[in-house]
N, C-alpha and C positions, 0 to 999 in steps of 0.2 A: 473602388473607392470614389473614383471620378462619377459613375452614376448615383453614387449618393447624394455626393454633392450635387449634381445636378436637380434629383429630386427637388432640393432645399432651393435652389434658385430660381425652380417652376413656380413653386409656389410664389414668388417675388416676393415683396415685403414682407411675408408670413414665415418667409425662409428662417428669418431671425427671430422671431419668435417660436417657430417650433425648436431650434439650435438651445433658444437661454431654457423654454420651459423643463427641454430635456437633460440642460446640466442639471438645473434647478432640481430637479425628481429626481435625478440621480444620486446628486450628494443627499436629498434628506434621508432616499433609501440606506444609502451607504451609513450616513448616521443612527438610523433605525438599525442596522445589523449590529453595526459597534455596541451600542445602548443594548443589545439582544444578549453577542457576547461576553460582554467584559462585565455586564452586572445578573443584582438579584436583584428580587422583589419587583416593588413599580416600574421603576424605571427599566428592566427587563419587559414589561409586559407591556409597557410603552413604547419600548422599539419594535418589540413584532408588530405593534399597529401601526407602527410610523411605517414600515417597512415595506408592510402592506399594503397603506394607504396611497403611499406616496407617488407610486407608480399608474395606480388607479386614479387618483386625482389628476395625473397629469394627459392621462387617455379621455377623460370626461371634457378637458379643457381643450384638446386637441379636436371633439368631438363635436363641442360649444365653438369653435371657433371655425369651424366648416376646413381644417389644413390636415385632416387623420388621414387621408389617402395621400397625400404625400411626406404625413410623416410613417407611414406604414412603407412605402415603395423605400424612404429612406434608410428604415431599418434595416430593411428585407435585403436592399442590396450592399448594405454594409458588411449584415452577416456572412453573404456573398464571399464579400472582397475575403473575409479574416479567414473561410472558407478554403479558399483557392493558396492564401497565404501561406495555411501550414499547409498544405497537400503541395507547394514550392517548395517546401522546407523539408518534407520527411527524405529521408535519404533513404535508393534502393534496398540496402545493405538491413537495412532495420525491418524492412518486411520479411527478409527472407530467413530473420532470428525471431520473426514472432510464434513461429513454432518450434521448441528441442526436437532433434530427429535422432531416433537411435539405431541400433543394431537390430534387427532381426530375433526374436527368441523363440524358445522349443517351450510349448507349455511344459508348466510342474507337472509334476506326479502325485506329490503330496503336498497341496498348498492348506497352510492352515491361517481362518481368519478370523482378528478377533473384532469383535461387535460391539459398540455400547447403545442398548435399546432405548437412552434417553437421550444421548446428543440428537443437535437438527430439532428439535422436537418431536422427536419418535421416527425419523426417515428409517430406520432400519427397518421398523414394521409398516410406515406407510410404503415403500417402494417393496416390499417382499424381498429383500436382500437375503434373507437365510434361506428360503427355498430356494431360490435363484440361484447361491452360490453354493450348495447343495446338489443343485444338478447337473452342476457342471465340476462336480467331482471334488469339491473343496470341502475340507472339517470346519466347522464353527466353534468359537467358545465366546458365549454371552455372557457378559459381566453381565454381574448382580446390580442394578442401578442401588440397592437398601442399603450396601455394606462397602466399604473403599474396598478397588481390588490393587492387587498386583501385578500389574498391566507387566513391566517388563519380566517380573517371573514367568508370568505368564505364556511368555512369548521364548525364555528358554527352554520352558518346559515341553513345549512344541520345539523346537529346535533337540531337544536331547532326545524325541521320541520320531524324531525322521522327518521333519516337515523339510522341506526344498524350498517354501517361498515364504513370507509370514506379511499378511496383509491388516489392514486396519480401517471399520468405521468408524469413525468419531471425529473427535475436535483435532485440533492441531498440536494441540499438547499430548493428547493419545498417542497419536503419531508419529511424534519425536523420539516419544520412550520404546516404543518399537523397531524404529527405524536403526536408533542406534542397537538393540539387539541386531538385528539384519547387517550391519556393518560391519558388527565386532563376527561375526562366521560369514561371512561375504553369500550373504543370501541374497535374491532380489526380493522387495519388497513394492507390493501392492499398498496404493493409496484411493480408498474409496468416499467419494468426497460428500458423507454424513453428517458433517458439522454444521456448524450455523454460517461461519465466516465461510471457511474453505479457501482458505488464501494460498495453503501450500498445493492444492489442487490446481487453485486455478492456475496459478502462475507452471504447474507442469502441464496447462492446455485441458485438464479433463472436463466433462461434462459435470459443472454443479447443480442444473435444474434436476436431473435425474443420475442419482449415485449410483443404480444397477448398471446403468452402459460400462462405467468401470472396469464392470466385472469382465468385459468382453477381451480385456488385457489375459485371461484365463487358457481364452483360445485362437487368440491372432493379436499376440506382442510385440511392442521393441522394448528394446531396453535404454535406458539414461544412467549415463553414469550423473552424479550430482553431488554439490557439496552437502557438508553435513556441519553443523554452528556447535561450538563447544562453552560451556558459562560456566566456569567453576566447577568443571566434571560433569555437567548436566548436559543433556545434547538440545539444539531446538531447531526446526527445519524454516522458521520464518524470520521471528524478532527477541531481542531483550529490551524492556524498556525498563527507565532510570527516569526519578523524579515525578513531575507533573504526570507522563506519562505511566508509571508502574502508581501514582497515590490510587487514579483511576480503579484499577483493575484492583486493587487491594480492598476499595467499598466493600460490603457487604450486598448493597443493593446492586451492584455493577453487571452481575451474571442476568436477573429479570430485566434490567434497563440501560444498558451502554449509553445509549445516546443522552438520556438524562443525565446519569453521573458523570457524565463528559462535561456535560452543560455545567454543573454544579460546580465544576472545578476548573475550567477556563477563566472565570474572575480573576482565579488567585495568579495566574501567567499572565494575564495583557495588564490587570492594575498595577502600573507600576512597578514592576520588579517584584511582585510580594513571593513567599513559598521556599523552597529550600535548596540548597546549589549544591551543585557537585563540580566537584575537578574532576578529568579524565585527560588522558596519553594515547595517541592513534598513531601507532606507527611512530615514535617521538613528537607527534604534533600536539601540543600541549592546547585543553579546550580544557578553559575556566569559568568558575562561576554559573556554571551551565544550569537551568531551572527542569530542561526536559531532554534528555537526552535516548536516542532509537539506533540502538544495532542491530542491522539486518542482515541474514544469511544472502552474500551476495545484494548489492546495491538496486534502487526501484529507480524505474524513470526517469517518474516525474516526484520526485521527494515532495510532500506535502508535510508542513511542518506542522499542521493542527491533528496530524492523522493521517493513516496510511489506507481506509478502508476500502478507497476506489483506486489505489496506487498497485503499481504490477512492476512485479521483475522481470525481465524479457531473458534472461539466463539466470542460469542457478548450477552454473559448472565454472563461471569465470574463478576460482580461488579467493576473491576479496568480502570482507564486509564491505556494508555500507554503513558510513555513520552520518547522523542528524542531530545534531545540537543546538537547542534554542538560551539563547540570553536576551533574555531583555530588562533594560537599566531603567524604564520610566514608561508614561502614556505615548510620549512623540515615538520612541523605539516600539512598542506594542502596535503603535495605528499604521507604523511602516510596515511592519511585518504583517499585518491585515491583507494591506494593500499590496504590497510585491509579491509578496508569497517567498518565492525560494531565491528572491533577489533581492532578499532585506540583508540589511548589515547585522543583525541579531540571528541569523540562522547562518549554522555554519554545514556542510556538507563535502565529506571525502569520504575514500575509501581507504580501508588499511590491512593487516592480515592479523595484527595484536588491538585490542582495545583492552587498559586499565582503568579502572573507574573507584573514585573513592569520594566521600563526604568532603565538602570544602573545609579547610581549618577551622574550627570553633562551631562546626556545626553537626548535625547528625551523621556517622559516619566518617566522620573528620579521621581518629582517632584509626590505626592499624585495628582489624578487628572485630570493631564495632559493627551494628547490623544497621541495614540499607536496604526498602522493601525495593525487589525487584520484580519485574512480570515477564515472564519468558513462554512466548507463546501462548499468550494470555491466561497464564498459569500464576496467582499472586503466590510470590514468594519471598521470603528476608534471607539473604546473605549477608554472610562478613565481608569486611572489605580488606582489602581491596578486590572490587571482583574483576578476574580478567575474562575476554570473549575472543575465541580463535579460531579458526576454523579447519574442518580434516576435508583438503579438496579432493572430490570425484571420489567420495569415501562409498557411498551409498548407491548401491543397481536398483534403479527404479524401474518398475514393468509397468507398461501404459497401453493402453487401444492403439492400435495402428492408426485406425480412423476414433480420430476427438476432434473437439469442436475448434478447441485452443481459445484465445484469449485476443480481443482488441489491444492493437497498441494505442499509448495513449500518445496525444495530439504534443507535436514537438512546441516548442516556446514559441512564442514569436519572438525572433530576432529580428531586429527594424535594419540595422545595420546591412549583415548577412542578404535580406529580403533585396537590402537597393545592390546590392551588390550584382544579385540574379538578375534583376531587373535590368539592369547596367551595366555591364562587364565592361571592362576597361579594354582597351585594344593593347593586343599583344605587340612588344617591343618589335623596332625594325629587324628585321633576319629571325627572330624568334621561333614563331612559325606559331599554329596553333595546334595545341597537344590534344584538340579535340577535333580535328579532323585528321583521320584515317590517311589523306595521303603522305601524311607528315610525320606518322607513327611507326 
């Protein structure tokens, strides 16, 4: 941080002009985002250009004023300092949970797997997954993509005719419906990560550029015990979302375009409080008026309250949900929650082992009963309420590659406080002694 500054002081009188140009660019980006999210129409498509411009405009002016080499060295070594920051921050402990480690296992004998040849966009047949897993001694059964199947019949019916493992390509709602077969006769269960997202793969470390390596769980296993999320009798191996997040997933257009119908319905959450509430109960902690609310099997991270897409679970055996719940009362509470992220006073975050969830008074849902679209593992669905979400921990034996790739952890917060702390450690009380030198332990 000290060489940044310094950059800005080489420069001398220019210091402060590259200092104001870059708050300058920075709020009007920032305001170009807001204008992006929170609306439609023009003034949407007037933010993406502010948003764009404004940064560029301020590199032109940097460029016209002959100070871009020292406002580039000052970026460069800021990024530097924020760099070095968290890598002060991450704790040993957290590296050495970024991969689950299991037991050792004896291949199946008769693993049976089932396929859907249109999740991914066809990864079943582009990766060659059924000859693959064909040669290495496992039965297939391809859903019909024409006609709805019966994924979890399916998967008893394999189970009452001698399967030992029962594995699954597809989406994460394929997954779950399997998985809990696999539970309910304590099978292990193969997860091959064919879908689009692959959230529950990633977060158990597998390879999602290429779903065949999966299959190598076939002949050199461990095993994972892991929890398993229960929604009103439903099982799901990721999330249930409530509100904002389940209207999403309930479009019609939302399967061809997430990211757009996401677009199209963030309005309705940062304008002002608009959209529909729900009350829920976490463990007796009562979360009111809630617009969007996210139960996940086992708790993420870094909670991201506009979205979980780049967010990771770094366990999936601790026993807990995670809950995320957004309220926001007006613009000034939306622009905070912008800005903070998971340190807004409108997002709320615990973990619990009960979550109840039901319509606010006088509103959808409200009523014992009534129905409440919910999305469970990006599954749209309507339940009556009130719906509860619970978990059956280390319910599920997961068989995975010995060698997989695993998953990044993501970047711890910056804590300003904590950092001077490291930075400064206070001196240890007279006679105290220091608990960090060995000859005093």
């Amino acid at each position: 941080m000290g060489g940044a500054a310094a950059a800005l002081l080489a420069a001398l009188g220019s210091g402060l002009v590259i200092l104001l140009s870059g708050v300058l660019g920075l709020a009007a980006t920032a305001v170009g985002v807001w204008w992006f999210l929170a609306h439609r129409g023009p003034l949407r498509v007037s933010g993406a250009v502010l948003a764009v411009a404004a940064p560029l405009m301020t590199l032109v002016l940097y460029v016209a004023w002959g100070v871009w080499v020292n406002a580039f060295v000052a970026l460069g070594l800021w990024g530097v300092a924020l760099s070095c920051a968290r890598a002060a921050l991450r704790r040993p402990e957290d590296d050495r949970k970024a991969l689950m480690r299991g037991e050792p296992a004896e291949p199946p004998r008769r693993p049976v797997l089932i396929m859907n040849p249109k999740s991914g966009g066809g990864k079943v047949a582009r990766f060659g997954l059924v000859a693959r897993a064909e040669a290495l001694g496992a039965r297939v059964v391809l859903l019909d993509p024409s006609a709805p199947s019966d994924v979890a019949g399916l998967a008893r019916k394999a189970v009452a005719e001698g399967a030992d493992l029962l594995g699954v390509a597809g989406g994460d709602g394929t997954q779950a419906l399997v998985a809990e077969v696999a539970a309910e006769h304590d099978l292990p269960f193969l997860v091959i990560s064919a879908g689009t997202r692959n959230h529950f793969a990633m977060d158990l470390g597998l390879d999602r550029a290429d779903p065949s390596r999966c299959l190598d769980a076939l002949t050199d296993g461990e095993e994972l015990r892991v929890d398993l999320g229960d929604v009103a009798g439903r099982p799901f191996v990721n999330t249930v979302s409530f509100g904002v997040y389940a209207d999403v997933v309930q479009r019609p257009e939302y399967r061809d375009d997430k990211a757009g119908t996401a677009l199209d319905v963030l309005p309705d959450l940062l304008q002002g409080g608009l959209g529909d509430r729900l009350d829920a109960t976490a463990d007796g902690t009562p979360l009111t008026g809630q617009q969007a609310l996210l139960v996940s099997n086992n708790p993420y991270a870094a909670p991201d309250p506009l979205g979980t897409v780049a967010a990771r679970r770094i366990r999936l055996d601790g026993g807990e949900l995670g809950v995320i719940g957004i309220r926001v009362d007006g613009a000034a509470q939306a622009a905070e929650l912008a800005v903070l992220g998971n340190r807004a006073t409108g997002l709320n975050v615990l973990t619990a082992r009960r979550v109840e969830v039901g319509g606010a008074p006088g509103g959808p849902g409200g009523a014992p009963g009534a129905a409440i679209p919910v999305a469970v593992d990006g599954e749209a669905l309507t339940l009556p309420t009130p719906v509860v979400c619970t978990l059956r921990p280390r319910a599920l034996r997961v068989l995975v590659p010995r060698a997989r790739p695993g998953s990044p952890l993501p970047p711890p917060p910056l804590d300003w406080r904590r950092l001077t702390r490291l930075a400064f450690p206070e001196e240890p009380a007279a006679g105290a002694g220091n608990p960090w030198d060995p000859r005093t332990s």
